[in-house]
C-alpha positions as CSV (number, residue, x, y, z in Angstrom):
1,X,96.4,97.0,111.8
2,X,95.0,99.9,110.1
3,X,96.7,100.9,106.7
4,X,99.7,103.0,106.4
5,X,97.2,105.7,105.2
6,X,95.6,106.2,108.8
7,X,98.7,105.9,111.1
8,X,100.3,109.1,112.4
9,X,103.9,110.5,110.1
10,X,105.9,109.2,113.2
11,X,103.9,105.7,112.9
12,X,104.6,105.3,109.3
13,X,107.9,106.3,109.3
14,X,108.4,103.5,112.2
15,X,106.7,100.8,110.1
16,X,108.6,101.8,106.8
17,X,111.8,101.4,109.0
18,X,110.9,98.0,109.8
19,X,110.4,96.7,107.1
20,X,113.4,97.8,105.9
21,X,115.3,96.4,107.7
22,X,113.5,93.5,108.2
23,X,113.9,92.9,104.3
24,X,117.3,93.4,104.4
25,X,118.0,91.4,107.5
26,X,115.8,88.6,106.1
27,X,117.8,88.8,103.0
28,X,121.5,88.1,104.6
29,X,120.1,86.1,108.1
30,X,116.9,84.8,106.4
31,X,113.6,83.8,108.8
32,X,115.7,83.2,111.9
33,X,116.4,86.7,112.6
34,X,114.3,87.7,116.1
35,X,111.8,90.6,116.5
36,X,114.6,92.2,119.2
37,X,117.0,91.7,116.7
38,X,114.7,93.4,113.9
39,X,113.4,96.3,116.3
40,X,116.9,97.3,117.5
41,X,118.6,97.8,114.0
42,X,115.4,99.9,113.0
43,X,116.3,101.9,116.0
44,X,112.2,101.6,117.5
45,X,111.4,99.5,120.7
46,X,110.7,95.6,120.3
47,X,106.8,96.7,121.8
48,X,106.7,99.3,118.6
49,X,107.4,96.3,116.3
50,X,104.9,94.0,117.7
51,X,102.4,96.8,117.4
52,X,102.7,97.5,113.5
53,X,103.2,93.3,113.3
54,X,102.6,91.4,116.1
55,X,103.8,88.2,115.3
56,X,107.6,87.6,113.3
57,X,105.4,85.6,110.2
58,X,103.3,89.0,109.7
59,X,106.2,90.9,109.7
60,X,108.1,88.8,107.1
61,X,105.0,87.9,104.8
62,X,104.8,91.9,104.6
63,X,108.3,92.0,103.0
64,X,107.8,89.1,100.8
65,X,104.6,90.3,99.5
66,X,106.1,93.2,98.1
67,X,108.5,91.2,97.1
68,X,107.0,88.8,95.1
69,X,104.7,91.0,94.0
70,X,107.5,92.4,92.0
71,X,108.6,88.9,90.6
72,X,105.3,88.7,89.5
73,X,105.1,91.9,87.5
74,X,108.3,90.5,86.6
75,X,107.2,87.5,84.8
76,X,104.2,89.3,83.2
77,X,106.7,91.3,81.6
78,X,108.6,88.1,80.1
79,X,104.9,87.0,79.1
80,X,105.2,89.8,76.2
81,X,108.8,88.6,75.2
82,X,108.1,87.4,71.8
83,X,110.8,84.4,72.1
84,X,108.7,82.1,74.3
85,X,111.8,79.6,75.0
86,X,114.0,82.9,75.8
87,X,111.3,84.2,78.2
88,X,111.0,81.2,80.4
89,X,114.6,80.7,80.7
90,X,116.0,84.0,81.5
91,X,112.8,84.4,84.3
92,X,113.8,80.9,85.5
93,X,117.3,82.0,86.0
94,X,116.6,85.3,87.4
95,X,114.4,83.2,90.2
96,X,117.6,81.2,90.8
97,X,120.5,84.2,91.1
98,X,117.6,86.5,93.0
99,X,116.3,83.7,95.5
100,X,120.6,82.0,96.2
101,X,121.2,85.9,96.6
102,X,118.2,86.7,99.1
103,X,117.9,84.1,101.9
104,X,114.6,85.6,102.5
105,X,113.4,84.4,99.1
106,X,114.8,81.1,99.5
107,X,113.4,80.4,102.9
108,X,109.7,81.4,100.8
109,X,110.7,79.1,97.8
110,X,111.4,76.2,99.8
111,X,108.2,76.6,102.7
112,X,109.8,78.4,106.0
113,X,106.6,77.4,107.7
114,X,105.5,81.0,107.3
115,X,102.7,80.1,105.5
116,X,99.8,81.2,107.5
117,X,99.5,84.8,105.9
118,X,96.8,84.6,103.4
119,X,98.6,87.8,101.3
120,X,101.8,85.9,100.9
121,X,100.1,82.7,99.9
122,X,98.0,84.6,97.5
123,X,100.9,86.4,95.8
124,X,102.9,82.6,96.1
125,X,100.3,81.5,93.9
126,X,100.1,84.0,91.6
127,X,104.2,83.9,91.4
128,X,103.7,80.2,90.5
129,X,100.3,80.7,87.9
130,X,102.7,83.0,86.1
131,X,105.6,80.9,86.5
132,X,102.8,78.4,84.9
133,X,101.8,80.5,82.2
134,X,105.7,81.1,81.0
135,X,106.2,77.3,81.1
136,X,102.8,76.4,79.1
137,X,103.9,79.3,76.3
138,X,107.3,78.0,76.2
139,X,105.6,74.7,75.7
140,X,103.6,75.2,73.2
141,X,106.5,76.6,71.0
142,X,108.4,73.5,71.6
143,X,111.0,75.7,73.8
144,X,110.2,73.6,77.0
145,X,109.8,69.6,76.8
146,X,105.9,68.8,76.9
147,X,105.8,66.5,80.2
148,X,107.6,69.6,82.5
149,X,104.8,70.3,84.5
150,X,104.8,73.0,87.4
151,X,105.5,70.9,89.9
152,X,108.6,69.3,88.2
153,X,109.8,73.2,87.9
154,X,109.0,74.1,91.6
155,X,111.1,70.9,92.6
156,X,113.4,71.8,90.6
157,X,113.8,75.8,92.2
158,X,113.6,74.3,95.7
159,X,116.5,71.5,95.2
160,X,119.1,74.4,94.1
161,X,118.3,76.6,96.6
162,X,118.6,74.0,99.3
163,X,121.8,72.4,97.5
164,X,123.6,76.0,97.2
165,X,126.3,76.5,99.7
166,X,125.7,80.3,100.6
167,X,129.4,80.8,100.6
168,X,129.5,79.6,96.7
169,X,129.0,81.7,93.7
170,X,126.4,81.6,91.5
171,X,125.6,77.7,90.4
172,X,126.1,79.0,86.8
173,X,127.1,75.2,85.5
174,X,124.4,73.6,87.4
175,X,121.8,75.9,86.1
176,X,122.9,75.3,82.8
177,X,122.7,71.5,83.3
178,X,118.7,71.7,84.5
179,X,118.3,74.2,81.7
180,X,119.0,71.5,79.3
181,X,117.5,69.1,80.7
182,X,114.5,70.9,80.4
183,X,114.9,71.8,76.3
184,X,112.2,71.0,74.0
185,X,112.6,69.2,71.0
């Protein structure tokens, strides 16, 4: 696909409108949602969306790549929070309340099978290096207990976004319980 730069006004506005909607459907129906379904709420014909994507992974690893592109400018910002401890925590928590409020996010977190776009896996793993860096400062201040590793922290996102009835509020307690758990000193 050539980039938004070269595609006729009409074109772009047609792409823009699908992802749109694409990243808001995502966000309440998460990865299930069809092309048709996709294509007819953007108001273009289901041929128009295979054109700009042509397969339903493309489509969605475009969304999520801006999206976690901005989680990882996100995290870079914490990085410059002088309170270490306080940096990792509130980023881990805004994970948490963004990806149990964006099914989209949550179907990412936890491996939707989507995994074939080499954009999205590259902003994945810069989403977790930063993730990484936050833990290892929070570390290193005695914030975060030394044996959390990244993995530990990744299982740890994964099981409360699978455990999360959509229907339920925010798992304020819970988070608060793996919070502590995770407490230095």
């Amino acid at each position: 696909m050539p980039s938004s730069k070269a595609l006729r006004a009409d074109a772009k506005r047609n792409r823009d409108k699908l992802l749109d909607v694409a990243h808001r459907l995502f966000t309440t129906e998460g990865i299930t949602v069809s092309m048709d379904e996709i294509a007819r709420h953007a108001g273009v014909g289901v041929g128009t969306a295979y054109r700009h994507f042509p397969t339903k992974e493309e489509l969605f690893g475009a969304v999520m790549v801006s999206y976690k592109a901005r989680l990882v400018e996100e995290a870079k910002k914490w990085l410059r929070h002088e309170d270490p401890g306080e940096a990792f925590f509130n980023y881990f928590r805004i994970v948490i309340r963004e990806a149990i409020a964006n099914k989209a996010i949550t179907d990412a977190l936890v491996g939707s099978g989507l995994d074939k776009d080499a954009a999205l896996k590259e902003v994945a793993g810069d989403f977790w290096s930063e993730l990484g860096k936050l833990l290892a400062r929070a570390q290193h201040n005695g914030s975060v207990r030394p044996d959390a590793s990244i993995s530990d922290i990744r299982i740890l996102l994964v099981g409360i976004l699978q455990a999360h009835n959509e229907s339920a509020p925010y798992p304020e307690r819970i988070v608060s319980i793996i919070c502590d758990g995770l407490q230095g000193k």
